[in-house]
mmCIF file of the N, C-alpha and C atoms, coordinates in Angstrom:
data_MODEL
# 
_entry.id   MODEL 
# 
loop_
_atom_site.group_PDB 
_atom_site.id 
_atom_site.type_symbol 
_atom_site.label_atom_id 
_atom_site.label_alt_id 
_atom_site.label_comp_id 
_atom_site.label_asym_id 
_atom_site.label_entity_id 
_atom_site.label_seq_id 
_atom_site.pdbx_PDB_ins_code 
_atom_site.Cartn_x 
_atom_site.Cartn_y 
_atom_site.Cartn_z 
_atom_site.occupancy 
_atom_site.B_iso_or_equiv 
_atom_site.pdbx_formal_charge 
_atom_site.auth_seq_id 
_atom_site.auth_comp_id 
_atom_site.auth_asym_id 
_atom_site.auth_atom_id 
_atom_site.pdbx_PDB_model_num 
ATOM 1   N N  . UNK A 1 1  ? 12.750  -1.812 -14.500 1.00 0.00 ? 1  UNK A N  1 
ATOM 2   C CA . UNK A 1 1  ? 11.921  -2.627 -13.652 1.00 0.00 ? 1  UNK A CA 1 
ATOM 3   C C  . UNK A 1 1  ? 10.870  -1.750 -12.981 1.00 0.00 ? 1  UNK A C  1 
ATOM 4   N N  . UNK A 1 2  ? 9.642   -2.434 -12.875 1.00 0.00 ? 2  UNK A N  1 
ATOM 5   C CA . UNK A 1 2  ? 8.915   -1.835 -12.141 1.00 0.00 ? 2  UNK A CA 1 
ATOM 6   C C  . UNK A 1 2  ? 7.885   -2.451 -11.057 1.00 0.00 ? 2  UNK A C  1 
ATOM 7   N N  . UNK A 1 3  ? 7.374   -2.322 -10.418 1.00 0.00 ? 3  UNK A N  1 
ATOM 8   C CA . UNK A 1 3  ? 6.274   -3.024 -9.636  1.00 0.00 ? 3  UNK A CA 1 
ATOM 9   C C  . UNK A 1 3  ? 5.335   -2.504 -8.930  1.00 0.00 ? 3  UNK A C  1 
ATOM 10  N N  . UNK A 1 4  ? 4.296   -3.674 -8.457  1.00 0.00 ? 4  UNK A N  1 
ATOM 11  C CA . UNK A 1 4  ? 3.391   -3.000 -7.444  1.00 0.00 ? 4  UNK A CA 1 
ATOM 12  C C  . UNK A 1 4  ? 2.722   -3.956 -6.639  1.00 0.00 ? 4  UNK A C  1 
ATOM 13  N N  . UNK A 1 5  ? 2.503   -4.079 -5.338  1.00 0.00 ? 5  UNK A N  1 
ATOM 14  C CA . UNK A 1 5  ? 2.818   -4.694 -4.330  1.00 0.00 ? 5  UNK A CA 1 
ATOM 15  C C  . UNK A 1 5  ? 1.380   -3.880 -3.589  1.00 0.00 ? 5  UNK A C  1 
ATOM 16  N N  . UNK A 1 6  ? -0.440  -4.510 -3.200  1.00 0.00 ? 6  UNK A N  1 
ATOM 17  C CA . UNK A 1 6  ? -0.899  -4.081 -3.038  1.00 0.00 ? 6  UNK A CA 1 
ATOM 18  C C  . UNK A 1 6  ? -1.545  -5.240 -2.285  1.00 0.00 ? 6  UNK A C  1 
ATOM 19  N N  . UNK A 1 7  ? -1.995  -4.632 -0.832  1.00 0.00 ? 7  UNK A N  1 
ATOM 20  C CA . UNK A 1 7  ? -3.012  -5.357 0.059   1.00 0.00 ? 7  UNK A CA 1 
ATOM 21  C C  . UNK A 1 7  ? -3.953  -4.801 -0.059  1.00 0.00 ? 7  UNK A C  1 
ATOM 22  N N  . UNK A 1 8  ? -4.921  -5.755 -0.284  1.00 0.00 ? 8  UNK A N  1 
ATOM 23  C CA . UNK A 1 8  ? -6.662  -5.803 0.279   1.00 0.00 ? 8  UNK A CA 1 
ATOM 24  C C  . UNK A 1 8  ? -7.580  -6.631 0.899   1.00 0.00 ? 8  UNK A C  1 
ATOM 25  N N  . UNK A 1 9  ? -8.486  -5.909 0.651   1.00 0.00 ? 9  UNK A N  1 
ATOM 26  C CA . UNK A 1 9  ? -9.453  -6.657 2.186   1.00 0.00 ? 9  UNK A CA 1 
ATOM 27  C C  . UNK A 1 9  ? -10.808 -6.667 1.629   1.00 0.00 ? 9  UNK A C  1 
ATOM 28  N N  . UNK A 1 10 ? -11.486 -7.680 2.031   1.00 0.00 ? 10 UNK A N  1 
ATOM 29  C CA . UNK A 1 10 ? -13.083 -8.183 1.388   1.00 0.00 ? 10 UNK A CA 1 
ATOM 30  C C  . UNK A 1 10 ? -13.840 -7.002 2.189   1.00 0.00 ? 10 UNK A C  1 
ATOM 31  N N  . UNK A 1 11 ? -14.619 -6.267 1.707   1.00 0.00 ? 11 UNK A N  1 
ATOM 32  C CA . UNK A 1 11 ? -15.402 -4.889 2.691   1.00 0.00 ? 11 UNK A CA 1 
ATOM 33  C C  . UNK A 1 11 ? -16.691 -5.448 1.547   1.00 0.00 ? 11 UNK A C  1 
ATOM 34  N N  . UNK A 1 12 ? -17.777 -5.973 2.712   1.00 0.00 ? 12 UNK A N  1 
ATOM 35  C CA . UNK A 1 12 ? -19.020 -5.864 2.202   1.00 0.00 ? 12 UNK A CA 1 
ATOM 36  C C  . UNK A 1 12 ? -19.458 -6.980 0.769   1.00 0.00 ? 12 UNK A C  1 
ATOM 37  N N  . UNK A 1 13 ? -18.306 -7.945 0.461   1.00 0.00 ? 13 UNK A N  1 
ATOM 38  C CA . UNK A 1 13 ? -18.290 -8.791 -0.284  1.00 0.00 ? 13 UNK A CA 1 
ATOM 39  C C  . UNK A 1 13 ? -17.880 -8.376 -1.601  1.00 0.00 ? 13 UNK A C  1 
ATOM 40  N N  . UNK A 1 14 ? -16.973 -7.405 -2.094  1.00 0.00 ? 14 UNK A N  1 
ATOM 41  C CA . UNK A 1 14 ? -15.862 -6.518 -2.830  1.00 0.00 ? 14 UNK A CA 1 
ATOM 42  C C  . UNK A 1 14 ? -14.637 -6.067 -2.211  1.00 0.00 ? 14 UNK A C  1 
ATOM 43  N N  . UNK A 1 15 ? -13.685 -6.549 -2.707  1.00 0.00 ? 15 UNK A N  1 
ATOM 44  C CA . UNK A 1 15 ? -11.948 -7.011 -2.662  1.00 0.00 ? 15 UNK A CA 1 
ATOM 45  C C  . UNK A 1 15 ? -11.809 -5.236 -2.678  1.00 0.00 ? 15 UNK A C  1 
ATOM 46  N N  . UNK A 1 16 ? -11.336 -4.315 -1.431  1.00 0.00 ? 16 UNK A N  1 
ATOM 47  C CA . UNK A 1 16 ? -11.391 -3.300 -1.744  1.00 0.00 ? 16 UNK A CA 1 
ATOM 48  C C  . UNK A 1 16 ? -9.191  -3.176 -1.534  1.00 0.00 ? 16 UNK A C  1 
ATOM 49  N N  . UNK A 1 17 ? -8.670  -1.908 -1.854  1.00 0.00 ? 17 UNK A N  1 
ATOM 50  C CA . UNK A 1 17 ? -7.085  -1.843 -2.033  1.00 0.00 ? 17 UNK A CA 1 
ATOM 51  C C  . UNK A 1 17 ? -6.895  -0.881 -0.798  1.00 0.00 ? 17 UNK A C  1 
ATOM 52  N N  . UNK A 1 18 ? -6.314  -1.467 0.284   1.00 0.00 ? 18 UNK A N  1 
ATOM 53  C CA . UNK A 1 18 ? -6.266  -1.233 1.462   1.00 0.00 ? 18 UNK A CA 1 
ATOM 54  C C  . UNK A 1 18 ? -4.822  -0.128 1.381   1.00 0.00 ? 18 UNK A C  1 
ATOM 55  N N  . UNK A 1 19 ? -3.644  -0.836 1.334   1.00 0.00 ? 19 UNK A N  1 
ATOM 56  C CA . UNK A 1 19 ? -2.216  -0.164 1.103   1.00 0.00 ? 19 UNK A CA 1 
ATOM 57  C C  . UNK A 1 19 ? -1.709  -0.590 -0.257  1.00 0.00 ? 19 UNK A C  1 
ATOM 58  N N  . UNK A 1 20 ? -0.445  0.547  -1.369  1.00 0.00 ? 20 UNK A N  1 
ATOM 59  C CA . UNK A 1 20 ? -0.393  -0.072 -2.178  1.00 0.00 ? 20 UNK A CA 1 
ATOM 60  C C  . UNK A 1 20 ? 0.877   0.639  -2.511  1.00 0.00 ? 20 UNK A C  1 
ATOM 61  N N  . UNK A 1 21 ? 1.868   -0.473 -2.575  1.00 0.00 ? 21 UNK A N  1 
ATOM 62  C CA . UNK A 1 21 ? 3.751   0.416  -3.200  1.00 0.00 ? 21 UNK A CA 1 
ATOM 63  C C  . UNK A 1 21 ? 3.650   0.123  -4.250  1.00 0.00 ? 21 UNK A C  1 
ATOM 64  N N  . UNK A 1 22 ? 3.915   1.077  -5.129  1.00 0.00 ? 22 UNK A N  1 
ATOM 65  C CA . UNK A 1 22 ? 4.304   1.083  -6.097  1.00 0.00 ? 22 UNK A CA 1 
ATOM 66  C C  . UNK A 1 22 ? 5.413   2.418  -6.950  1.00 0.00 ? 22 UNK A C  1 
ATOM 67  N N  . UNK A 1 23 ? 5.369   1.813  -8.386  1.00 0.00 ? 23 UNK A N  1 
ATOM 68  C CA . UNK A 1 23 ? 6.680   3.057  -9.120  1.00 0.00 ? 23 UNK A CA 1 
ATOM 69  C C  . UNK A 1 23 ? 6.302   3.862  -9.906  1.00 0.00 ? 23 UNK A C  1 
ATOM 70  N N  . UNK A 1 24 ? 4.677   4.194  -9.934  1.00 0.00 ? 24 UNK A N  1 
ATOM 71  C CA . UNK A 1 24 ? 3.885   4.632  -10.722 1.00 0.00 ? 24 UNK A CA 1 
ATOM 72  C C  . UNK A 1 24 ? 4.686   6.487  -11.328 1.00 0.00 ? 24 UNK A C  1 
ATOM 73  N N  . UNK A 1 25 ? 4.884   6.696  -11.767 1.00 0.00 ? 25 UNK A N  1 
ATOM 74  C CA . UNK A 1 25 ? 5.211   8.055  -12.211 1.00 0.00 ? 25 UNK A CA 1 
ATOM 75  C C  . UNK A 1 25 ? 7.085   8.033  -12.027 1.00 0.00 ? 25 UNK A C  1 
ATOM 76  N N  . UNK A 1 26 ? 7.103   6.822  -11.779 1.00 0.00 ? 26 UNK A N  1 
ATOM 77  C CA . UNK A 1 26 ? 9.033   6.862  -11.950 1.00 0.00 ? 26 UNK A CA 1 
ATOM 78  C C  . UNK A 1 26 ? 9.012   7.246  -10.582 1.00 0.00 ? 26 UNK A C  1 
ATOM 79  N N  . UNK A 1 27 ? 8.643   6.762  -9.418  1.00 0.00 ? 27 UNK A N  1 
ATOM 80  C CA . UNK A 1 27 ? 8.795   7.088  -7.684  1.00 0.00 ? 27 UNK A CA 1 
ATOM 81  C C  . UNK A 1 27 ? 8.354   6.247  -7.299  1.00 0.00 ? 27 UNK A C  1 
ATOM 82  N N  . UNK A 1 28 ? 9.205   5.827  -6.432  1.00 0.00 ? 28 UNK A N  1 
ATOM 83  C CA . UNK A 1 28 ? 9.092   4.932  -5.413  1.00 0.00 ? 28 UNK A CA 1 
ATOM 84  C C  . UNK A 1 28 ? 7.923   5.517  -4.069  1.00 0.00 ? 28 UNK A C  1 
ATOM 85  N N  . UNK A 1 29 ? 6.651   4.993  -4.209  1.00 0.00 ? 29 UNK A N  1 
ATOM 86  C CA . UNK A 1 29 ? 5.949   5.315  -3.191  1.00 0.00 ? 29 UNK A CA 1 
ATOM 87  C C  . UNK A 1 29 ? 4.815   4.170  -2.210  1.00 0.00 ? 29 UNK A C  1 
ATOM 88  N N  . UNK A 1 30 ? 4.322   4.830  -1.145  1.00 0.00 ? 30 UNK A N  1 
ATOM 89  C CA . UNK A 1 30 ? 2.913   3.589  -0.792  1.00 0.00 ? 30 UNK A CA 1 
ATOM 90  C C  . UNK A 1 30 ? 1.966   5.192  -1.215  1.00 0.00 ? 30 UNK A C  1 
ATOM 91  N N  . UNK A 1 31 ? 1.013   4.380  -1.256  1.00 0.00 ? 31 UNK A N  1 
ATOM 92  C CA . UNK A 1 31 ? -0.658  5.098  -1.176  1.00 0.00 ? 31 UNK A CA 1 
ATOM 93  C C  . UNK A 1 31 ? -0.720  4.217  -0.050  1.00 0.00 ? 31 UNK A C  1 
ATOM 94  N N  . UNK A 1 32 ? -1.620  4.776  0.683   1.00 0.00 ? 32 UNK A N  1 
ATOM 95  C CA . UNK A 1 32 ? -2.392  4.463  2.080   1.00 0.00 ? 32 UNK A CA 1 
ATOM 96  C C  . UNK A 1 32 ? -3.843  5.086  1.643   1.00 0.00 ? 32 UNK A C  1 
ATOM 97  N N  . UNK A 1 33 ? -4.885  3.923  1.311   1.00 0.00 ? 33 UNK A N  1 
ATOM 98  C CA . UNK A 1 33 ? -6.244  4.817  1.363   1.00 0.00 ? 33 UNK A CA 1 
ATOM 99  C C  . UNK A 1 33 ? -6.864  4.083  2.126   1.00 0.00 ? 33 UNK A C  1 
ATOM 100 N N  . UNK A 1 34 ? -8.320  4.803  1.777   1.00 0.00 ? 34 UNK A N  1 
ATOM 101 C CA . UNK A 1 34 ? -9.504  4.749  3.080   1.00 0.00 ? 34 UNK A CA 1 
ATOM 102 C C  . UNK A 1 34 ? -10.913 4.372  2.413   1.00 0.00 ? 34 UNK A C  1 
ATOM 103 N N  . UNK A 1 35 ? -11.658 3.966  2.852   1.00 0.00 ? 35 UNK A N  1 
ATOM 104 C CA . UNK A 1 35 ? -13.093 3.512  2.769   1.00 0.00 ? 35 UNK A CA 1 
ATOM 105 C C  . UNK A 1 35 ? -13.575 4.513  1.690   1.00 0.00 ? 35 UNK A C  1 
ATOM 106 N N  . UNK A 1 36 ? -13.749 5.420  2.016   1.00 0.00 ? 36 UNK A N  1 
ATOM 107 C CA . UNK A 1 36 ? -14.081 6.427  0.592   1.00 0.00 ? 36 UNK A CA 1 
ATOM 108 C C  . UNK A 1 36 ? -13.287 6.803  -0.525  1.00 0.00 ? 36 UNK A C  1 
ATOM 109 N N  . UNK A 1 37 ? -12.181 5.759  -0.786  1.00 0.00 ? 37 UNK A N  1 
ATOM 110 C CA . UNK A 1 37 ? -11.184 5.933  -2.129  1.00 0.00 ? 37 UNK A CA 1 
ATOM 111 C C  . UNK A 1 37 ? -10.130 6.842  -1.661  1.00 0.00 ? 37 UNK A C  1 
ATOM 112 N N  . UNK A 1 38 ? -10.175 7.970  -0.639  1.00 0.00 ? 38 UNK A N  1 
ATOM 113 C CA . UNK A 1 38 ? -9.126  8.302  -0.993  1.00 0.00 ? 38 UNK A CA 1 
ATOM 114 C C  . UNK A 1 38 ? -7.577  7.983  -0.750  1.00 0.00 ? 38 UNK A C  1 
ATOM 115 N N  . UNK A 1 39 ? -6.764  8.572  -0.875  1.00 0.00 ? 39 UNK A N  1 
ATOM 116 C CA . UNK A 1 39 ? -5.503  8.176  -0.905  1.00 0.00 ? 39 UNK A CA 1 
ATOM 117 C C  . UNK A 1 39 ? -4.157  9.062  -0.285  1.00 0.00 ? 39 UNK A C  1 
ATOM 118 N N  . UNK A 1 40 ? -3.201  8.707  0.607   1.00 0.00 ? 40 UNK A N  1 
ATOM 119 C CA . UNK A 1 40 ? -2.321  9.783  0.984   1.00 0.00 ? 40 UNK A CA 1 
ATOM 120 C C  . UNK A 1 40 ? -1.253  8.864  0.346   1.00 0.00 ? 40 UNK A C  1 
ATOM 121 N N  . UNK A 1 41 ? -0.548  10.098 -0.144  1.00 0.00 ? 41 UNK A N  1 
ATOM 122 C CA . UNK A 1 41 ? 0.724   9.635  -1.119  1.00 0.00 ? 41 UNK A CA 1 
ATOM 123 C C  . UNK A 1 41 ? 2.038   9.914  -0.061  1.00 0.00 ? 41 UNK A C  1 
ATOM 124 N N  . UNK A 1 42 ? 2.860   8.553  -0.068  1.00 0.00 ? 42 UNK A N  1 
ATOM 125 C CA . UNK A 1 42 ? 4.165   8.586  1.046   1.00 0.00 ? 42 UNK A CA 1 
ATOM 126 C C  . UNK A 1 42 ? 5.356   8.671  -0.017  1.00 0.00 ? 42 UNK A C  1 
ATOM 127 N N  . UNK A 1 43 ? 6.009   9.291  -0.188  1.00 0.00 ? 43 UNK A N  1 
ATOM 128 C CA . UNK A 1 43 ? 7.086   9.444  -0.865  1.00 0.00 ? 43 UNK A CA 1 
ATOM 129 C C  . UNK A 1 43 ? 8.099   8.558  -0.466  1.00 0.00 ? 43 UNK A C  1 
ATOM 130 N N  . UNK A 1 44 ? 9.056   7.863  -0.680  1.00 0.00 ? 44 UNK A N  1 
ATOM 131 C CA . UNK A 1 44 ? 10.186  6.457  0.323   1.00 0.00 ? 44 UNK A CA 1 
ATOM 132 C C  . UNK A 1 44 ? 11.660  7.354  -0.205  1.00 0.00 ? 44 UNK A C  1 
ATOM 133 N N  . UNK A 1 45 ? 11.796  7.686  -1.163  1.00 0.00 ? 45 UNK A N  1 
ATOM 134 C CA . UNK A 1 45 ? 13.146  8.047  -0.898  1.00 0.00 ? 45 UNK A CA 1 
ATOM 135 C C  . UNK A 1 45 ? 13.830  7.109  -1.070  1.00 0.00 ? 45 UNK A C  1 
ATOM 136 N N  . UNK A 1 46 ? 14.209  6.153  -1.988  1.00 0.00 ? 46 UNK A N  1 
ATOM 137 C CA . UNK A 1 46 ? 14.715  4.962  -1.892  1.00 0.00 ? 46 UNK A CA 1 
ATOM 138 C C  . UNK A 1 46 ? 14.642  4.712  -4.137  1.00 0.00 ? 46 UNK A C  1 
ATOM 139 N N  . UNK A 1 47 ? 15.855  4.481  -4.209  1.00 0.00 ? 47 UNK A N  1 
ATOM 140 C CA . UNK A 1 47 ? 16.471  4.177  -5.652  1.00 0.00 ? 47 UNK A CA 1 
ATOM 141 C C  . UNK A 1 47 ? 15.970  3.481  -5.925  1.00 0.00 ? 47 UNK A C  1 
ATOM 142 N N  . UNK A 1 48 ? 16.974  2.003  -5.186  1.00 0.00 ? 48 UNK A N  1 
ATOM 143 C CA . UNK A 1 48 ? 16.864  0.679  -5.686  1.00 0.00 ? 48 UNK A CA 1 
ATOM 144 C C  . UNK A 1 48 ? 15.770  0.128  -5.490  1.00 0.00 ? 48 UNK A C  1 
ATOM 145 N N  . UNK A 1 49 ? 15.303  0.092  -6.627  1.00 0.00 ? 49 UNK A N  1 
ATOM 146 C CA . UNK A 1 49 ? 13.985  -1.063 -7.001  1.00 0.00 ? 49 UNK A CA 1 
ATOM 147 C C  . UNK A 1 49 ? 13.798  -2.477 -5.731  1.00 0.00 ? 49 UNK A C  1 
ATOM 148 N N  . UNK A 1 50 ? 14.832  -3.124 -5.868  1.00 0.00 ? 50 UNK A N  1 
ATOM 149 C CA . UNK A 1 50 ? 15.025  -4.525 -5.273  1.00 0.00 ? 50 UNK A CA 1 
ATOM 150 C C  . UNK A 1 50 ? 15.026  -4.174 -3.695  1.00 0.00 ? 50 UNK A C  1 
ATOM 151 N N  . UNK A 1 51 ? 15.476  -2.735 -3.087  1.00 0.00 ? 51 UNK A N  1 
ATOM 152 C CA . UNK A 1 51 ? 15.363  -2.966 -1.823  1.00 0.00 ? 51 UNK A CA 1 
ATOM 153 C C  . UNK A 1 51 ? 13.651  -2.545 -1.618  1.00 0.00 ? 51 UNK A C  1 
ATOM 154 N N  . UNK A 1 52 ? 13.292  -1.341 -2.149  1.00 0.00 ? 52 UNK A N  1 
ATOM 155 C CA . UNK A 1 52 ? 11.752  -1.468 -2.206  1.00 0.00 ? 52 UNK A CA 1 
ATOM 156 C C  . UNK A 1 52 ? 11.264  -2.401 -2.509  1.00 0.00 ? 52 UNK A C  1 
ATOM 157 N N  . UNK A 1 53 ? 11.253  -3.043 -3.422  1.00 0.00 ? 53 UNK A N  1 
ATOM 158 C CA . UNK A 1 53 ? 10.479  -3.860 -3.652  1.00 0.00 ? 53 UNK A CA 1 
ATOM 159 C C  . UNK A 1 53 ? 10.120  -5.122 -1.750  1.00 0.00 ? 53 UNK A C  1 
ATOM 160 N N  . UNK A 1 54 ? 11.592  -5.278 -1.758  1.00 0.00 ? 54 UNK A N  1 
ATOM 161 C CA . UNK A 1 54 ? 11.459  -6.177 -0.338  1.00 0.00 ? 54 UNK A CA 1 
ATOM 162 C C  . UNK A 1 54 ? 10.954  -5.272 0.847   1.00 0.00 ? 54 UNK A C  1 
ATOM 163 N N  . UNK A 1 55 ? 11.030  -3.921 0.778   1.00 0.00 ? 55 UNK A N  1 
ATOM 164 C CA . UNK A 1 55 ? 10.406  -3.231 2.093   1.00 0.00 ? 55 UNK A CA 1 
ATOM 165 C C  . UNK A 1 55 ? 8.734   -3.457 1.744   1.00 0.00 ? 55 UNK A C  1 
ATOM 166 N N  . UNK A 1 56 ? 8.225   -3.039 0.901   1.00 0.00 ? 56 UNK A N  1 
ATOM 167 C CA . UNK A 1 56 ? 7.065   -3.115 0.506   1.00 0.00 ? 56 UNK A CA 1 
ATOM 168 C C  . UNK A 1 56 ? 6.232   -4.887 0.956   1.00 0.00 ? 56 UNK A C  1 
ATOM 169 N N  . UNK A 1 57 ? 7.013   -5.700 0.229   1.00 0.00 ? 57 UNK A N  1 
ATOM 170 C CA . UNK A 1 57 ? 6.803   -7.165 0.956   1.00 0.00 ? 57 UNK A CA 1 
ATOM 171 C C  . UNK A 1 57 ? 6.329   -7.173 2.381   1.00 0.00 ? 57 UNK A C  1 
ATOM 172 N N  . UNK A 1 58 ? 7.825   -6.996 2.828   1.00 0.00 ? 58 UNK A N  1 
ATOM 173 C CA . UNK A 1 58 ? 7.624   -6.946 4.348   1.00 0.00 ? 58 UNK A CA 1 
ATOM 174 C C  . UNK A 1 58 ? 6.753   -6.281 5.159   1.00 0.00 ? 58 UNK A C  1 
ATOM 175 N N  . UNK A 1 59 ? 6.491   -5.059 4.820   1.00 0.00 ? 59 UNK A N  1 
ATOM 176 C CA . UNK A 1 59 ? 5.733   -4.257 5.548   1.00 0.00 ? 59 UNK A CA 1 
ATOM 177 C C  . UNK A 1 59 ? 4.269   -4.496 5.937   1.00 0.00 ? 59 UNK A C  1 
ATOM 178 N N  . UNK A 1 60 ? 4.046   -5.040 4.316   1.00 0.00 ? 60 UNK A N  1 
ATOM 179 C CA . UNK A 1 60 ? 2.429   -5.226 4.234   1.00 0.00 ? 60 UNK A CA 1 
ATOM 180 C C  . UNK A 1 60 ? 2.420   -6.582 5.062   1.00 0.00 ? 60 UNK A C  1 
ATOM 181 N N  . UNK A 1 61 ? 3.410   -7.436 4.929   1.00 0.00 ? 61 UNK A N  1 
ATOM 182 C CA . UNK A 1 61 ? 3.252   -8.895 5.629   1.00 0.00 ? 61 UNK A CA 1 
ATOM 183 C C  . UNK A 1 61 ? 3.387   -8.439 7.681   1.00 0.00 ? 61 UNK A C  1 
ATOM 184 N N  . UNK A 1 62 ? 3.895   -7.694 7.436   1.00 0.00 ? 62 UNK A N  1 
ATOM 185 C CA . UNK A 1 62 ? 4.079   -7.335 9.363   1.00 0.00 ? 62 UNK A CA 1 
ATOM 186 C C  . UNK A 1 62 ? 2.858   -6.655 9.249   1.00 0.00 ? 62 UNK A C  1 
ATOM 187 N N  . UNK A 1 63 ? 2.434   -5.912 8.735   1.00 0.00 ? 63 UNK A N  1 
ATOM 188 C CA . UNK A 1 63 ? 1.457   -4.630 9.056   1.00 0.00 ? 63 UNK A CA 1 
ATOM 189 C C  . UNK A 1 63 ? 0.175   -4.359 8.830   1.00 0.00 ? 63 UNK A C  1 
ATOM 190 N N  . UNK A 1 64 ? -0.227  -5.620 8.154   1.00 0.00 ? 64 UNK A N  1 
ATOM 191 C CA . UNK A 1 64 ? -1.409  -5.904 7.300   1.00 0.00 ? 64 UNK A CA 1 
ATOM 192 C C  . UNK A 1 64 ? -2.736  -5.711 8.085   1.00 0.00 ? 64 UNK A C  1 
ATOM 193 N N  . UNK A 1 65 ? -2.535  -5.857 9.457   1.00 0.00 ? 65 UNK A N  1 
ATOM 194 C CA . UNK A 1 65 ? -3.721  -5.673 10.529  1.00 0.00 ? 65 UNK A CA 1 
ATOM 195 C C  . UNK A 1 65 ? -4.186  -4.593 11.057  1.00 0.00 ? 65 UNK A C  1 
ATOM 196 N N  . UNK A 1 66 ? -2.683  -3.936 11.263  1.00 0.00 ? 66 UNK A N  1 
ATOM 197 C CA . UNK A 1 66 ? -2.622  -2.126 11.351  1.00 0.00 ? 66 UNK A CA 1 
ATOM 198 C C  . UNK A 1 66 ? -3.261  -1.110 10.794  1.00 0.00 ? 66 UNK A C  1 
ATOM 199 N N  . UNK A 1 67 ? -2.893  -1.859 9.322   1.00 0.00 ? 67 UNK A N  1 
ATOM 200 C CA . UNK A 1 67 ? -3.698  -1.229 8.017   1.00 0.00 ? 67 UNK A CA 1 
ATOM 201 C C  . UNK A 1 67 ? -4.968  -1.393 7.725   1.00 0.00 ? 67 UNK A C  1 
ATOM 202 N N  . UNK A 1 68 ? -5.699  -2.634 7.802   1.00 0.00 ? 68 UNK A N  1 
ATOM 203 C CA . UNK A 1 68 ? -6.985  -3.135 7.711   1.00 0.00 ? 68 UNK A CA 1 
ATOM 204 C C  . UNK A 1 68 ? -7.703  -2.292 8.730   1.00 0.00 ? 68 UNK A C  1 
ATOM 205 N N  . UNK A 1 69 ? -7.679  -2.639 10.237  1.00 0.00 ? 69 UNK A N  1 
ATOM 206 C CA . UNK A 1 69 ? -7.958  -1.729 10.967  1.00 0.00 ? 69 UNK A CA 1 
ATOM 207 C C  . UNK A 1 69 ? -8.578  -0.161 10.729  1.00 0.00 ? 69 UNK A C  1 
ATOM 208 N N  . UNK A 1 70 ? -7.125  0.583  10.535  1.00 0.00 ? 70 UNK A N  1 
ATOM 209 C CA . UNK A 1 70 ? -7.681  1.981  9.803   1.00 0.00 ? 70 UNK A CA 1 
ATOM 210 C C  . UNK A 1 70 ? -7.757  2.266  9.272   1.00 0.00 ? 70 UNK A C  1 
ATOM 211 N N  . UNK A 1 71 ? -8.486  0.995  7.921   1.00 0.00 ? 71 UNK A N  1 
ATOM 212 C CA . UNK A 1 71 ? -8.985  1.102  6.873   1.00 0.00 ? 71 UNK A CA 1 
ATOM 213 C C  . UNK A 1 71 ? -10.462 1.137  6.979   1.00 0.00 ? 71 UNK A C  1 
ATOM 214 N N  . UNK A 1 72 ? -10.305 0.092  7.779   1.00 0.00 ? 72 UNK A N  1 
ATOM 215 C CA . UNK A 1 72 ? -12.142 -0.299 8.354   1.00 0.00 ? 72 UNK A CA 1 
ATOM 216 C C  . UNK A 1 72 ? -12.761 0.884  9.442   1.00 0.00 ? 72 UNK A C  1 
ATOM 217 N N  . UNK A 1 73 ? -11.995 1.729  10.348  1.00 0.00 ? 73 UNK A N  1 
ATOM 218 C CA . UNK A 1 73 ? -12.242 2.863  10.742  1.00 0.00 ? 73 UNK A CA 1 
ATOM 219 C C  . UNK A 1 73 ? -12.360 4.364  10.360  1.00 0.00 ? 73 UNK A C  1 
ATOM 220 N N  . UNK A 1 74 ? -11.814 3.929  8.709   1.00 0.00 ? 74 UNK A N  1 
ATOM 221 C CA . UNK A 1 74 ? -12.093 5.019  7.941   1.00 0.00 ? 74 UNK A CA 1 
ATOM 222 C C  . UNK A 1 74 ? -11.087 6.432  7.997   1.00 0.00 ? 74 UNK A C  1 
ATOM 223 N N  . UNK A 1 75 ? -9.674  5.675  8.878   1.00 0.00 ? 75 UNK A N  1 
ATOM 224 C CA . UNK A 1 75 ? -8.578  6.663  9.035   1.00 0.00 ? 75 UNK A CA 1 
ATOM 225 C C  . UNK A 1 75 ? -7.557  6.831  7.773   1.00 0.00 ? 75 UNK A C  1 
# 
């Protein structure tokens, strides 16, 4: 199994990828990027697919404003 679980936000009238979990390279991780593409890689530490998968859900659904925010501030 694999997945990916990614919020974004309309910047300037283009859908840009704000936060994004995924299993890309066989790891459970988020990217957190920023206005200029880049990206900090969070490592989770976490096996099971199914409980990531639901942290990832949740997070972006609680946190989605947090993120937009210092996305749009360029943090």
């Amino acid at each position: 199994m694999a997945f990916t679980v990614q919020y974004e936000t309309l910047v300037k009238g283009e859908w840009r990828p704000v936060v994004r979990y995924d299993t890309a390279h066989r790891v459970v991780h988020k990217d957190i990027l920023d206005l200029k593409g880049r990206e900090k890689k969070v490592l989770l530490g976490i096996s099971d697919l199914r409980e990531a998968l639901l942290l990832a859900d949740e997070d972006i659904k609680t946190n989605w404003r947090q993120y937009k925010d210092r996305f749009l501030r360029g943090r």
